[in-house]
Every structure is written in C-alpha cells, then in structure tokens.
PQR file with spaces between the fields and no chain letter, atoms N, CA, C, O and H, PARSE charges and radii, in Angstrom:
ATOM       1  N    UNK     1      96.542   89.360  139.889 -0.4000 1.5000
ATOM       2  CA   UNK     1      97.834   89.533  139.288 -0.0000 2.0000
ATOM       3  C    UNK     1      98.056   88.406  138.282  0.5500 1.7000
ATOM       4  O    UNK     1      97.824   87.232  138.571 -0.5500 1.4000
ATOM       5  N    UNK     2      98.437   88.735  137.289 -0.4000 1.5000
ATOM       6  CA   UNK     2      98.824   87.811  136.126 -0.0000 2.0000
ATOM       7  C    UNK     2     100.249   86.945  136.268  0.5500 1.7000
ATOM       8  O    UNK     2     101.349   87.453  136.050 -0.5500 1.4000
ATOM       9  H    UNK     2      98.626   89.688  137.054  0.4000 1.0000
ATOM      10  N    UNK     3     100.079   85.764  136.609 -0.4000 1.5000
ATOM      11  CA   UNK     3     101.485   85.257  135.975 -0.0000 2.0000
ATOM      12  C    UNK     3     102.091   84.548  135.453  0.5500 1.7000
ATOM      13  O    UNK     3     101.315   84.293  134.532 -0.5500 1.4000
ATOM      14  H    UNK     3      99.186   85.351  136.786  0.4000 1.0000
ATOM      15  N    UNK     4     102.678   84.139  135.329 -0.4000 1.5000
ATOM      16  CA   UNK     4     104.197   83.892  133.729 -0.0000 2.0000
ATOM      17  C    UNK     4     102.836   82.910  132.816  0.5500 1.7000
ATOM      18  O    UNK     4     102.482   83.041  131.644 -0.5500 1.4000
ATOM      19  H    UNK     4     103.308   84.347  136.077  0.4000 1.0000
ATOM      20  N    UNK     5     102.428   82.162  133.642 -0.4000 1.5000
ATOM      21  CA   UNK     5     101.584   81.141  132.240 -0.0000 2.0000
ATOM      22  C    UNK     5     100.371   81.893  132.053  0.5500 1.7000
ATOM      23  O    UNK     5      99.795   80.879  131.658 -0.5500 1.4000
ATOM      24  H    UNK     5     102.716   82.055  134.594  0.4000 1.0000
ATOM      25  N    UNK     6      99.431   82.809  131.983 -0.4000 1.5000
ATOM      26  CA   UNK     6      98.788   83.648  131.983 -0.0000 2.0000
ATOM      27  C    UNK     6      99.413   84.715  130.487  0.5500 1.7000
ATOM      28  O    UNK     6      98.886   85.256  129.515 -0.5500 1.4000
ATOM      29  H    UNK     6      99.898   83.632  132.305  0.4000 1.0000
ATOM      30  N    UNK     7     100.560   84.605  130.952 -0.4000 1.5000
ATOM      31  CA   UNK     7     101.231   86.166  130.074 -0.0000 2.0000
ATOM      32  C    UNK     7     101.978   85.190  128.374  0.5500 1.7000
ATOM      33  O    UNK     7     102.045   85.510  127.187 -0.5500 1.4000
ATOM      34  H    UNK     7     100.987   84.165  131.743  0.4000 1.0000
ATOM      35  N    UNK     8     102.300   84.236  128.993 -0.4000 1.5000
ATOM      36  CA   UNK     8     102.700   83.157  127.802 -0.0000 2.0000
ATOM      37  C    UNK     8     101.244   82.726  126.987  0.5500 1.7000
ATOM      38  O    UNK     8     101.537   82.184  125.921 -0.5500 1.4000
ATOM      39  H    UNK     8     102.245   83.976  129.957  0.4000 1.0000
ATOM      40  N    UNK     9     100.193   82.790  127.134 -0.4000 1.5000
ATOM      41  CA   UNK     9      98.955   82.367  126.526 -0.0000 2.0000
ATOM      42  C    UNK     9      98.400   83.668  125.532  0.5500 1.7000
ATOM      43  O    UNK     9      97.754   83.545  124.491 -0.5500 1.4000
ATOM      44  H    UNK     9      99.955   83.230  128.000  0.4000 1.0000
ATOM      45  N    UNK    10      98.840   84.912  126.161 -0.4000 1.5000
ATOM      46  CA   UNK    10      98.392   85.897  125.766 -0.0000 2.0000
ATOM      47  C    UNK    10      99.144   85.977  124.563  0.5500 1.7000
ATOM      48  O    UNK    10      98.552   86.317  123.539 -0.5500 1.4000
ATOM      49  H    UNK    10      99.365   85.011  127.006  0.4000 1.0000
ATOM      50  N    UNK    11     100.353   85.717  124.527 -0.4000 1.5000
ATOM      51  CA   UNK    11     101.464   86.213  123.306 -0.0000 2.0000
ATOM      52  C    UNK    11     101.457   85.330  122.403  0.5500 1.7000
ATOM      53  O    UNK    11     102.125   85.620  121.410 -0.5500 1.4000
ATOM      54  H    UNK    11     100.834   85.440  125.358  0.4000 1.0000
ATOM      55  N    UNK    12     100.888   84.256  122.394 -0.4000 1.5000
ATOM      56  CA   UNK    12     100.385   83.011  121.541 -0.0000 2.0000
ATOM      57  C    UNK    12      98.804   83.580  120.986  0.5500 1.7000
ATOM      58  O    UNK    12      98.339   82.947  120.038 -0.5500 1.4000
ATOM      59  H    UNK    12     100.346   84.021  123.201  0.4000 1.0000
ATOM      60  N    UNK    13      98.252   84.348  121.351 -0.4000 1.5000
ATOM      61  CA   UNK    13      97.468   84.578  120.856 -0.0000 2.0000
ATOM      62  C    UNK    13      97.238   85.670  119.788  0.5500 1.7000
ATOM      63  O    UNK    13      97.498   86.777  120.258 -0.5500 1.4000
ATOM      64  H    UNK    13      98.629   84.862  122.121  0.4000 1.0000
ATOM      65  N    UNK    14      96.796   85.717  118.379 -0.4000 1.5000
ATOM      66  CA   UNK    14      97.186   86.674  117.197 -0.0000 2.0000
ATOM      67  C    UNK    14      96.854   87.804  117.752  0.5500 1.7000
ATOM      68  O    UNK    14      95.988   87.619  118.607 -0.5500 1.4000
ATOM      69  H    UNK    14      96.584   84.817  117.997  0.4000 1.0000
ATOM      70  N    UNK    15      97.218   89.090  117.621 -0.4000 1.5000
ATOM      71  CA   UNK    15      97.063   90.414  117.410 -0.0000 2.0000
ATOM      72  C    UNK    15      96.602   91.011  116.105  0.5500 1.7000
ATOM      73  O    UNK    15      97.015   91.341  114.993 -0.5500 1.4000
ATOM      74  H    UNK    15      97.921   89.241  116.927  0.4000 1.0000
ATOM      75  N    UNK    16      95.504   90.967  116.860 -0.4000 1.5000
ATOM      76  CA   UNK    16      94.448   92.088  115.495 -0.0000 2.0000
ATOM      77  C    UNK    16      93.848   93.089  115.838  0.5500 1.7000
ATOM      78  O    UNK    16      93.090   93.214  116.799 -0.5500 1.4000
ATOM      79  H    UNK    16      95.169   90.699  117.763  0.4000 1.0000
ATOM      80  N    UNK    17      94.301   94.209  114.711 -0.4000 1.5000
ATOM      81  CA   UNK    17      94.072   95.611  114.630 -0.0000 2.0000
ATOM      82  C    UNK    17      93.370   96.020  113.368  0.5500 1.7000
ATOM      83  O    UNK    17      93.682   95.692  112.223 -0.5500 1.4000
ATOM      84  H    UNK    17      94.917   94.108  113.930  0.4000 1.0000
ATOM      85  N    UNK    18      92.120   96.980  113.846 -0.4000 1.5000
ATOM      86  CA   UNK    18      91.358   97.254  112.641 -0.0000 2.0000
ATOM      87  C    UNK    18      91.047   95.746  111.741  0.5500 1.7000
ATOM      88  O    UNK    18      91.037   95.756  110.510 -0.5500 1.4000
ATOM      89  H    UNK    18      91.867   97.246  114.776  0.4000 1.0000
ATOM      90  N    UNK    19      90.787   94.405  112.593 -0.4000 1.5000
ATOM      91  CA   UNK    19      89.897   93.345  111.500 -0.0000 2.0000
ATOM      92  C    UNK    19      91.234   92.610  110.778  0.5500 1.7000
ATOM      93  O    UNK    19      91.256   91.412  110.497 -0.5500 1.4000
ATOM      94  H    UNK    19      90.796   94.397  113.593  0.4000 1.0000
ATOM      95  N    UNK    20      92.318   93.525  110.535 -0.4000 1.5000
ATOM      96  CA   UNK    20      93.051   92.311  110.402 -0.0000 2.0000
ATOM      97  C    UNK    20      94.036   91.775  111.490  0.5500 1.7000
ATOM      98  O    UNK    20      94.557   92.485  112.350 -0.5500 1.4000
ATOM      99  H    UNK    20      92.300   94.498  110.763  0.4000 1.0000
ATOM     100  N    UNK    21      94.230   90.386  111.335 -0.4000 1.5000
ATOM     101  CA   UNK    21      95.201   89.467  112.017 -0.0000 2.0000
ATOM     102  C    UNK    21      96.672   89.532  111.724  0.5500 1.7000
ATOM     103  O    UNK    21      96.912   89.577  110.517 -0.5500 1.4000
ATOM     104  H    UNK    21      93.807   89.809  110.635  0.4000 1.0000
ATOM     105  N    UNK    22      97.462   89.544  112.320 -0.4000 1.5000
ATOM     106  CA   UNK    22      98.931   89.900  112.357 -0.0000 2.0000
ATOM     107  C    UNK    22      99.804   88.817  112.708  0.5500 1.7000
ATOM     108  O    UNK    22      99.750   88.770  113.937 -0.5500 1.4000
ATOM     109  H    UNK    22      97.267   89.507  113.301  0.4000 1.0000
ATOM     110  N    UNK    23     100.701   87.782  112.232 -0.4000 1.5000
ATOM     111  CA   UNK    23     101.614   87.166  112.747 -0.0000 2.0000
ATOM     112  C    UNK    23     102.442   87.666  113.678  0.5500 1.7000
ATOM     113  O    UNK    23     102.565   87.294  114.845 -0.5500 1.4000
ATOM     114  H    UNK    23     100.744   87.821  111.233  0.4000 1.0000
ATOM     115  N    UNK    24     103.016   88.545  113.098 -0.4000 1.5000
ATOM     116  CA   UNK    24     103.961   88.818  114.311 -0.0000 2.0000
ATOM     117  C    UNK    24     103.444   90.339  114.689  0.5500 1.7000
ATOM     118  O    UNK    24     102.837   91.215  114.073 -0.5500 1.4000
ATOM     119  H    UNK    24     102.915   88.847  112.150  0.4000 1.0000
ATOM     120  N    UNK    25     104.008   90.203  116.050 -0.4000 1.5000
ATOM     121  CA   UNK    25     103.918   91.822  116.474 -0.0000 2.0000
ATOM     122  C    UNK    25     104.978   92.579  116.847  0.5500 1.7000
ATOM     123  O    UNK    25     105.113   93.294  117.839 -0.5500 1.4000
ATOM     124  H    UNK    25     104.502   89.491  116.550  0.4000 1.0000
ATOM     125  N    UNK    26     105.665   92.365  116.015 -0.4000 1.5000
ATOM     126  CA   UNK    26     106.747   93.295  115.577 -0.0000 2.0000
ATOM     127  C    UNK    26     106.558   94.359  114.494  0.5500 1.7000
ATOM     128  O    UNK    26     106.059   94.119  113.395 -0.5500 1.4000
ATOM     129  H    UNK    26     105.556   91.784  115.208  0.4000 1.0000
ATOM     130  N    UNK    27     107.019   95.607  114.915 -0.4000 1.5000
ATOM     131  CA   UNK    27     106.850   96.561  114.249 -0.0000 2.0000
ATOM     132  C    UNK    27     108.106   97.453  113.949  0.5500 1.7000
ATOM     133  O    UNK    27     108.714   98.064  114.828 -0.5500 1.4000
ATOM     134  H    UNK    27     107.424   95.802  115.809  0.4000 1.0000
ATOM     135  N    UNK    28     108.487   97.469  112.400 -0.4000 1.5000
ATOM     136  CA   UNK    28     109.716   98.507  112.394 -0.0000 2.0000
ATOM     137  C    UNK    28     109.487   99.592  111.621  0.5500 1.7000
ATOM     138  O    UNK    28     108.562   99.630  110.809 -0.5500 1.4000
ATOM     139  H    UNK    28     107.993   96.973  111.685  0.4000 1.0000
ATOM     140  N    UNK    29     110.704  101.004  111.910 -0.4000 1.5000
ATOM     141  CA   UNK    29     110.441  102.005  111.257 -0.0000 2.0000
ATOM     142  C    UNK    29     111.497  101.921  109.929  0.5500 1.7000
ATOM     143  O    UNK    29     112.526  101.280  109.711 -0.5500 1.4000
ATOM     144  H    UNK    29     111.456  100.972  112.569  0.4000 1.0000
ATOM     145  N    UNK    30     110.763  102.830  109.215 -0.4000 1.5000
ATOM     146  CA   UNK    30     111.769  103.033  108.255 -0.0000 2.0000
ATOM     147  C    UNK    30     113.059  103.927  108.074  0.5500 1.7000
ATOM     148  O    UNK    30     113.676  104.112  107.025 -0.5500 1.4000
ATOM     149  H    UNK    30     109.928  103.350  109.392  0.4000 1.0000
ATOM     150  N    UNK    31     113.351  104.478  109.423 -0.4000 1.5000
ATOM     151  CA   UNK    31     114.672  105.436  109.295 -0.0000 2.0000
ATOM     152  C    UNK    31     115.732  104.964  109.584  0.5500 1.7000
ATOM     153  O    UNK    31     115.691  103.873  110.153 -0.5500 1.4000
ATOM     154  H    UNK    31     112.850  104.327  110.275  0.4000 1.0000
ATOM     155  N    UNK    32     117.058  105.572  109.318 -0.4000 1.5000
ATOM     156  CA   UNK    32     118.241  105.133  109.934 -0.0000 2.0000
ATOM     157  C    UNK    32     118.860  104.392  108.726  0.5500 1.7000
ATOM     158  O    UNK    32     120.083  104.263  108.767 -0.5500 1.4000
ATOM     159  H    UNK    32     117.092  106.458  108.856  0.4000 1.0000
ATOM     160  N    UNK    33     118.227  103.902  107.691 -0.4000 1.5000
ATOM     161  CA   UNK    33     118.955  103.142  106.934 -0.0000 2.0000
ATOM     162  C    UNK    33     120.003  103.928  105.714  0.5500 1.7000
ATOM     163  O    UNK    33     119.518  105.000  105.352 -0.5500 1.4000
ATOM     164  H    UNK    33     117.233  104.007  107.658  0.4000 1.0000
ATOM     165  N    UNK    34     121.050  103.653  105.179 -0.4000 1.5000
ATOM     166  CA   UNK    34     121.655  104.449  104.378 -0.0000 2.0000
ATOM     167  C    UNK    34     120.963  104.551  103.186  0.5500 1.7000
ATOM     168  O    UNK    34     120.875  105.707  102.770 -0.5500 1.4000
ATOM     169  H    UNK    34     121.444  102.782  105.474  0.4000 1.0000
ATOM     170  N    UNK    35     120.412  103.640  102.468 -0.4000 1.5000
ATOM     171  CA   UNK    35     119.201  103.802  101.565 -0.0000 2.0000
ATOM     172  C    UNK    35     117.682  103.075  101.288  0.5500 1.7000
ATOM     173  O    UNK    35     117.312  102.333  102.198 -0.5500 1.4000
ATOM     174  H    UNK    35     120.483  102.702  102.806  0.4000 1.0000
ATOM     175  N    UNK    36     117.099  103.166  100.544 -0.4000 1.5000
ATOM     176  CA   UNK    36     115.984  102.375  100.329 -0.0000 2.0000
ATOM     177  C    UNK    36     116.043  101.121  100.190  0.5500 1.7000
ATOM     178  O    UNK    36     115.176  100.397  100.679 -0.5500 1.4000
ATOM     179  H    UNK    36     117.399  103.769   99.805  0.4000 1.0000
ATOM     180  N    UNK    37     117.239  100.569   99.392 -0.4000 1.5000
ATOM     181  CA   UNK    37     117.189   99.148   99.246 -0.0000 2.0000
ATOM     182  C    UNK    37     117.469   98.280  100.558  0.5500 1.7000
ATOM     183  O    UNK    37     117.022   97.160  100.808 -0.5500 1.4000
ATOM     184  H    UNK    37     117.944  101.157   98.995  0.4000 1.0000
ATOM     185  N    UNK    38     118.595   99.329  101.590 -0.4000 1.5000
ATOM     186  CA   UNK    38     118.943   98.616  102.540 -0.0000 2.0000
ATOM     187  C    UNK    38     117.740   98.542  103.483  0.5500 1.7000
ATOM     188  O    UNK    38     117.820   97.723  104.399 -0.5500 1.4000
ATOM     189  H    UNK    38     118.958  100.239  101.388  0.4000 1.0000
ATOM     190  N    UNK    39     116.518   99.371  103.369 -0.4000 1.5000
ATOM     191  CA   UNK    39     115.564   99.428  104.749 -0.0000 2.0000
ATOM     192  C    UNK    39     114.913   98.877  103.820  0.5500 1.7000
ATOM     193  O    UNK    39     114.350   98.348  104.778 -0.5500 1.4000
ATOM     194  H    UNK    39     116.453  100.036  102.625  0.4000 1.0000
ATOM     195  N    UNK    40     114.342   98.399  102.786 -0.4000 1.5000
ATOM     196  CA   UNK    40     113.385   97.421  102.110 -0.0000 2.0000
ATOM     197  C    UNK    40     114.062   95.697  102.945  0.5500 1.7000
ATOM     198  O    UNK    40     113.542   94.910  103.735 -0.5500 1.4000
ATOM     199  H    UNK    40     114.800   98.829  102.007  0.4000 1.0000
ATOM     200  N    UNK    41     115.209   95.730  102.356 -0.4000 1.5000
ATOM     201  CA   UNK    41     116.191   94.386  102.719 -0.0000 2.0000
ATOM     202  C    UNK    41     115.929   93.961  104.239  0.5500 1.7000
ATOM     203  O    UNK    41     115.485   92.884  104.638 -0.5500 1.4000
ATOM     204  H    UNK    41     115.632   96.369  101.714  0.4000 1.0000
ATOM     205  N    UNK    42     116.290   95.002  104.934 -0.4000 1.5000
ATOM     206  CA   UNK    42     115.989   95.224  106.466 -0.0000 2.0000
ATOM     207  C    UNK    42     114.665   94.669  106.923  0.5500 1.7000
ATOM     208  O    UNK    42     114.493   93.832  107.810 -0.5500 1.4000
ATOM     209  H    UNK    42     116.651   95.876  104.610  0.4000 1.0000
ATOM     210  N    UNK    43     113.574   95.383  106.031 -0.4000 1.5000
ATOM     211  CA   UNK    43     112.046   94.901  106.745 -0.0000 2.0000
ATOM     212  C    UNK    43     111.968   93.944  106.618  0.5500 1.7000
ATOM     213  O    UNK    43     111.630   93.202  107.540 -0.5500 1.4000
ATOM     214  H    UNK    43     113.713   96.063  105.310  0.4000 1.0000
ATOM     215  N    UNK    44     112.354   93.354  104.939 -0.4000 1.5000
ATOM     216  CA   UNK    44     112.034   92.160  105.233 -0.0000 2.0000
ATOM     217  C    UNK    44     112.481   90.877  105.331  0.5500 1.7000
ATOM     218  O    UNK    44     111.941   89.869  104.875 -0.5500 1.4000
ATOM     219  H    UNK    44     112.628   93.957  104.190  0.4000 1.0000
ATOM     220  N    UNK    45     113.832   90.993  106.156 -0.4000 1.5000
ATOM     221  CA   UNK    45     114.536   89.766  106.501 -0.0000 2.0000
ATOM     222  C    UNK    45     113.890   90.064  108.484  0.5500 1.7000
ATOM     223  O    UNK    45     114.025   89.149  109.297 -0.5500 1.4000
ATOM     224  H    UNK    45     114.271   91.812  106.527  0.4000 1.0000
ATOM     225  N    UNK    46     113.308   91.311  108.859 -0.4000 1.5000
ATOM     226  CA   UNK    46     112.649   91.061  109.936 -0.0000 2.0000
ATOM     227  C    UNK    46     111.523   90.123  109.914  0.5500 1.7000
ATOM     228  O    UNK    46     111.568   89.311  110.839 -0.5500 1.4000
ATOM     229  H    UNK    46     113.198   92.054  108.198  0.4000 1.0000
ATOM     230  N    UNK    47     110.401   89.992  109.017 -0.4000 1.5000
ATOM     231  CA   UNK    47     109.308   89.467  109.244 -0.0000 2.0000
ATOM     232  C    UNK    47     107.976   90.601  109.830  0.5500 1.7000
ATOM     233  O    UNK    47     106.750   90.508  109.775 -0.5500 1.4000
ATOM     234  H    UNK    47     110.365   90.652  108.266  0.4000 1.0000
ATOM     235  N    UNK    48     108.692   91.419  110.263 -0.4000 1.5000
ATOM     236  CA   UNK    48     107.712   92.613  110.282 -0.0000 2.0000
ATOM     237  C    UNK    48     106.364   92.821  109.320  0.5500 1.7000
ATOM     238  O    UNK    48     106.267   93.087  108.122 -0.5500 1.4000
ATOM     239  H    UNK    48     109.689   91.495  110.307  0.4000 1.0000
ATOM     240  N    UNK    49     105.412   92.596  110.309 -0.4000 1.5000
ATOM     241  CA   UNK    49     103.974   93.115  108.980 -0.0000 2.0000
ATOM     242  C    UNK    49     103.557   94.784  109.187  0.5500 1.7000
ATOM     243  O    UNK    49     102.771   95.398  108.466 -0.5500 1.4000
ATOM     244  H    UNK    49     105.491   92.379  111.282  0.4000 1.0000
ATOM     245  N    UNK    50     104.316   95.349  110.388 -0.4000 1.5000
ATOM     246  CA   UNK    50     103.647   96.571  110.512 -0.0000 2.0000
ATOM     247  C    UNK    50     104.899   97.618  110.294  0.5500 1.7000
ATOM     248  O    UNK    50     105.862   97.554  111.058 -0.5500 1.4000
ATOM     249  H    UNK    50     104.955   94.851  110.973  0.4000 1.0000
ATOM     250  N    UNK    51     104.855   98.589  109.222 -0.4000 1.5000
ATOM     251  CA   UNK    51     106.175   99.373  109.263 -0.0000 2.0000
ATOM     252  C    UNK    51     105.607  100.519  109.339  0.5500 1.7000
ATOM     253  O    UNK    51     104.503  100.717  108.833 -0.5500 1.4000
ATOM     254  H    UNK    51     104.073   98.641  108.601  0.4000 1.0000
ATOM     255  N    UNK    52     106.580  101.851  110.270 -0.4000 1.5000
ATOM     256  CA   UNK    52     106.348  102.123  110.188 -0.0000 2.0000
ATOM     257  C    UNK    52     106.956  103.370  109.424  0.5500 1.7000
ATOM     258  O    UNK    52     108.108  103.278  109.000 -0.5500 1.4000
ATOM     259  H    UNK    52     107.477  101.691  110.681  0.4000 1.0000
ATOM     260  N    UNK    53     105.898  105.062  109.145 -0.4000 1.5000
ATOM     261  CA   UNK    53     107.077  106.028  108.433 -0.0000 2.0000
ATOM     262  C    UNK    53     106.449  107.182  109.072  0.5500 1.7000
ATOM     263  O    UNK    53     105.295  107.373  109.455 -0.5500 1.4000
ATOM     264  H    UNK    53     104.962  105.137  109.490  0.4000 1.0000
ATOM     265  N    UNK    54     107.999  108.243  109.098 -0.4000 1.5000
ATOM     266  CA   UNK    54     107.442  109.593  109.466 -0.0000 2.0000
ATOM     267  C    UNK    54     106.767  110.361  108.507  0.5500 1.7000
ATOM     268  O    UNK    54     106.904  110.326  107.284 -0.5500 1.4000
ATOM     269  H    UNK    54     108.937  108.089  108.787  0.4000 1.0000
ATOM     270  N    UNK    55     105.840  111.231  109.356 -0.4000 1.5000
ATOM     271  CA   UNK    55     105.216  111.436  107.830 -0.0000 2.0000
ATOM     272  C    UNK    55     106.528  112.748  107.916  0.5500 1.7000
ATOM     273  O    UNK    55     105.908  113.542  107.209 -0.5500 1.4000
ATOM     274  H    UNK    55     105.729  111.259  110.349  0.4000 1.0000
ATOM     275  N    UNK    56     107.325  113.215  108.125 -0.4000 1.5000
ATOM     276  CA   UNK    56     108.341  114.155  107.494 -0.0000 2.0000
ATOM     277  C    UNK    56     108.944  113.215  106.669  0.5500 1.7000
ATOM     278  O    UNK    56     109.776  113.695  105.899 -0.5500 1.4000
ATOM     279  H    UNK    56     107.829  112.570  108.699  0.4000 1.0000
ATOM     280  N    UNK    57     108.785  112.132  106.611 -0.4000 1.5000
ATOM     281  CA   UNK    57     110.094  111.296  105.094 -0.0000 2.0000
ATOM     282  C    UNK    57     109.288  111.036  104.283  0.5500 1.7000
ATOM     283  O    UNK    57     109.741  110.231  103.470 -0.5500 1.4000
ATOM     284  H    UNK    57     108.109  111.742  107.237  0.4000 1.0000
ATOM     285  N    UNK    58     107.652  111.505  103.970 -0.4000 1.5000
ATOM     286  CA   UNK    58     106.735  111.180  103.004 -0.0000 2.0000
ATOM     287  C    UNK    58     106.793  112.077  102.630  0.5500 1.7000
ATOM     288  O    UNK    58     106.311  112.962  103.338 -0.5500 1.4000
ATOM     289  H    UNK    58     107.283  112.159  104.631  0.4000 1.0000
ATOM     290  N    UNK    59     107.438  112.515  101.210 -0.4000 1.5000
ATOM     291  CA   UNK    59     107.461  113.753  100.219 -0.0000 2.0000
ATOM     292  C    UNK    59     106.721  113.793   99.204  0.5500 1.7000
ATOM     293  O    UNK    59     107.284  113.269   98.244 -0.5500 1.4000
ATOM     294  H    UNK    59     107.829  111.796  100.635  0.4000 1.0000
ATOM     295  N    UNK    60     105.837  114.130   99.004 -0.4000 1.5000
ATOM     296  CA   UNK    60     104.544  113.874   97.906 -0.0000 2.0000
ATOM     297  C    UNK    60     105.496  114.419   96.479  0.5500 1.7000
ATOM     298  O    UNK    60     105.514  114.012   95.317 -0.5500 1.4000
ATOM     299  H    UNK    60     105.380  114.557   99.784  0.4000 1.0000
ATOM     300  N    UNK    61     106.138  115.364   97.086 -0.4000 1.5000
ATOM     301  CA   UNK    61     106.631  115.662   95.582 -0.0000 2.0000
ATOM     302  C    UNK    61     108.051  115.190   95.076  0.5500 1.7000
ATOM     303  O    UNK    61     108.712  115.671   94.156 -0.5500 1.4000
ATOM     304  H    UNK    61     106.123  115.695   98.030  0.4000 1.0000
ATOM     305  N    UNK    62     108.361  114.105   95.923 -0.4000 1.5000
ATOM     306  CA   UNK    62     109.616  113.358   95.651 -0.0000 2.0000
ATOM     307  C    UNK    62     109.131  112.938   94.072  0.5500 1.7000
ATOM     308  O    UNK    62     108.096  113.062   93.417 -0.5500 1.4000
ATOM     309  H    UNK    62     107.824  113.715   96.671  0.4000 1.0000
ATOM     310  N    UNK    63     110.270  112.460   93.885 -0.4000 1.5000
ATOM     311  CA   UNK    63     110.184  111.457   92.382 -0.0000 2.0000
ATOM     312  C    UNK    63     110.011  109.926   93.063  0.5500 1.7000
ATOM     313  O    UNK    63     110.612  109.672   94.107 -0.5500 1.4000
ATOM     314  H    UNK    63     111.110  112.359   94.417  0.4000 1.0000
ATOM     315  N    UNK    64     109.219  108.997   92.461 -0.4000 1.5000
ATOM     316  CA   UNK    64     109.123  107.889   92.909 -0.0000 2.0000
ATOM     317  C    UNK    64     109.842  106.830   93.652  0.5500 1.7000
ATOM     318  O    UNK    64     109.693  106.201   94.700 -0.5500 1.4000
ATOM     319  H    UNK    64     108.731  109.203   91.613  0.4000 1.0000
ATOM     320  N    UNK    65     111.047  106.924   92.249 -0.4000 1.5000
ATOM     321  CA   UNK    65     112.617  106.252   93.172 -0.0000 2.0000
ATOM     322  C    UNK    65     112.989  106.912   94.464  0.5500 1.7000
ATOM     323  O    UNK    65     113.281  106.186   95.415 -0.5500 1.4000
ATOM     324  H    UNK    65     111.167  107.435   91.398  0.4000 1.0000
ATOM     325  N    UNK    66     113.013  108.408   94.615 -0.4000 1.5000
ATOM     326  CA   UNK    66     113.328  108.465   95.965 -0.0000 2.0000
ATOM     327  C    UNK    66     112.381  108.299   97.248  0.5500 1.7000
ATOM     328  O    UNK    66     112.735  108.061   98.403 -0.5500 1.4000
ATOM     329  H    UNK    66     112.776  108.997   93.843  0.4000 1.0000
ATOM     330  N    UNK    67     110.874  108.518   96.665 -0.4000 1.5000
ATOM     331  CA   UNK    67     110.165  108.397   98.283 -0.0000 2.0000
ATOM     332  C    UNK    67     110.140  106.735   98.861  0.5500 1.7000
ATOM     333  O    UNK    67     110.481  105.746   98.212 -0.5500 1.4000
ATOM     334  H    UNK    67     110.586  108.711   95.727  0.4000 1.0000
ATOM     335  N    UNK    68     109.611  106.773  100.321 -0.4000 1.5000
ATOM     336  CA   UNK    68     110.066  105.720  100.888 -0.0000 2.0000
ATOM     337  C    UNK    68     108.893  104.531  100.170  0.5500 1.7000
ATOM     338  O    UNK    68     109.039  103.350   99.853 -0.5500 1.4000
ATOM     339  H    UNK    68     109.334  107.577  100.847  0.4000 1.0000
ATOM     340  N    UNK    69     107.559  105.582  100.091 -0.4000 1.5000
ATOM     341  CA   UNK    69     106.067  104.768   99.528 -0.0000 2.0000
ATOM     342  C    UNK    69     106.794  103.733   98.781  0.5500 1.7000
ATOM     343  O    UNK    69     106.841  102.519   98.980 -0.5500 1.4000
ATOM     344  H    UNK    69     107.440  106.541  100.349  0.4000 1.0000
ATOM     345  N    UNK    70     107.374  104.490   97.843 -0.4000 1.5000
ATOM     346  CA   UNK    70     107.531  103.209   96.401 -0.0000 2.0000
ATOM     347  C    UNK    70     107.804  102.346   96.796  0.5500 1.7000
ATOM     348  O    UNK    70     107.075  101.363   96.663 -0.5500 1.4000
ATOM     349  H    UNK    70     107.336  105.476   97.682  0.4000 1.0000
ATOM     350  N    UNK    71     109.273  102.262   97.643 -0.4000 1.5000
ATOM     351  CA   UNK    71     109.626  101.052   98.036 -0.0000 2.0000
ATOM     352  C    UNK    71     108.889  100.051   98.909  0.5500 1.7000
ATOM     353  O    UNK    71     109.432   98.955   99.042 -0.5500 1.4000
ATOM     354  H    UNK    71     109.866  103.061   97.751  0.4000 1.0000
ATOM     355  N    UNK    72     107.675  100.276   99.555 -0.4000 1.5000
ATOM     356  CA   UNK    72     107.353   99.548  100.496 -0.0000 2.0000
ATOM     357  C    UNK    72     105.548   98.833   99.800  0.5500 1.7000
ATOM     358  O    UNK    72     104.592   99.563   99.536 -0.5500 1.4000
ATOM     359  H    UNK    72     107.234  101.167   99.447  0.4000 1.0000
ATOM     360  N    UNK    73     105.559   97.344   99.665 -0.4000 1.5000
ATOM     361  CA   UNK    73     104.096   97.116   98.677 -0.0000 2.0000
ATOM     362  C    UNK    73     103.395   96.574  100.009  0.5500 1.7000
ATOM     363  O    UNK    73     103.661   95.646  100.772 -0.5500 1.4000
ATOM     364  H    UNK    73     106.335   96.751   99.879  0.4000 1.0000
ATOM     365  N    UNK    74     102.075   97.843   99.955 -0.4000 1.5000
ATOM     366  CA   UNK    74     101.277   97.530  100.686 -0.0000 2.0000
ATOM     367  C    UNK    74     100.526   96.491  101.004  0.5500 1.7000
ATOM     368  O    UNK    74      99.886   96.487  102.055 -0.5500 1.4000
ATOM     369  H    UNK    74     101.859   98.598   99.335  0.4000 1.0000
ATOM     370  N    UNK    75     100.498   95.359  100.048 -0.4000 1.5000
ATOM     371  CA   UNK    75     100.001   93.992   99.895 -0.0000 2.0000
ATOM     372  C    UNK    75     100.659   93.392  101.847  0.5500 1.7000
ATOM     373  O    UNK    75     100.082   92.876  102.804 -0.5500 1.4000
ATOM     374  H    UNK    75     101.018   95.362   99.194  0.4000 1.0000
ATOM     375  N    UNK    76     102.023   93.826  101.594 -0.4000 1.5000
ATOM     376  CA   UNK    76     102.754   93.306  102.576 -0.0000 2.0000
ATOM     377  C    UNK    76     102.886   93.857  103.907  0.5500 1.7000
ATOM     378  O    UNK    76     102.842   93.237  104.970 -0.5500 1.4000
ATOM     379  H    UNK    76     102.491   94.245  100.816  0.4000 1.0000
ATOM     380  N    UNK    77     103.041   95.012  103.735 -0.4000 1.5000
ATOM     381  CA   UNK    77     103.484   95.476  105.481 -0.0000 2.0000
ATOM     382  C    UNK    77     101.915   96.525  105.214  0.5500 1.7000
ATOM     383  O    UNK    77     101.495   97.249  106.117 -0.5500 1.4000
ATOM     384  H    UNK    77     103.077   95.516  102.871  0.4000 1.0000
C-alpha cells in the first residue's frame, strides 16, 4: 500500500506523454465559455499545457475567427 510520502514523490515527478514532458498536469476543456477570447484568457491564466476540444466544436468549415483551432497556438497547449 502506498502512503502519503510515496504519493507526494510521485506528483513531483514530470508527466510525460507521447516523449513530451509536461509541467503541469492540468488539463482544460474548451467549452462553457461565452466566447473565444474569454476561453483563450481562461487557458491561459490556468497554466494548462493540455487543452482540451470536442471534436463537435471543430467545424472545418467554420471561418477562421469563429473555429476554436484559430484561437488556440499549438506551440503552446
């Protein structure tokens, strides 16, 4: 059985998925927000590196300004 200082060593330790390393492991979605600027603003006053999206809010044939893609630079999350 694992305990408390066992489980505190683990969460100090980075989380990596697919080769890359992750600061935090926090992960948010992109819904719920009233618009794009506010869930851009949102991610990233979280610190979040992993966001996530439905693929029903990925509209290939949106116009740029409205899909969620644009707003989010993959460099980052």
């Amino acid at each position: 059985m694992a305990t408390l200082e066992t489980s505190v060593r683990v969460w100090d330790e980075p989380l990596s998925i697919a080769g890359r390393t992750l600061r935090s492991r926090l992960m948010v979605g992109t819904g719920k927000y009233r618009d794009n600027e506010q869930m851009v603003e949102a991610i990233e006053a979280s610190g979040a590196e992993v966001v996530t999206v439905a693929v029903r809010r990925v509209d290939l044939d949106r116009s740029k300004e409205e899909g969620v893609l644009h707003h989010l630079d993959p460099s980052r999350f």
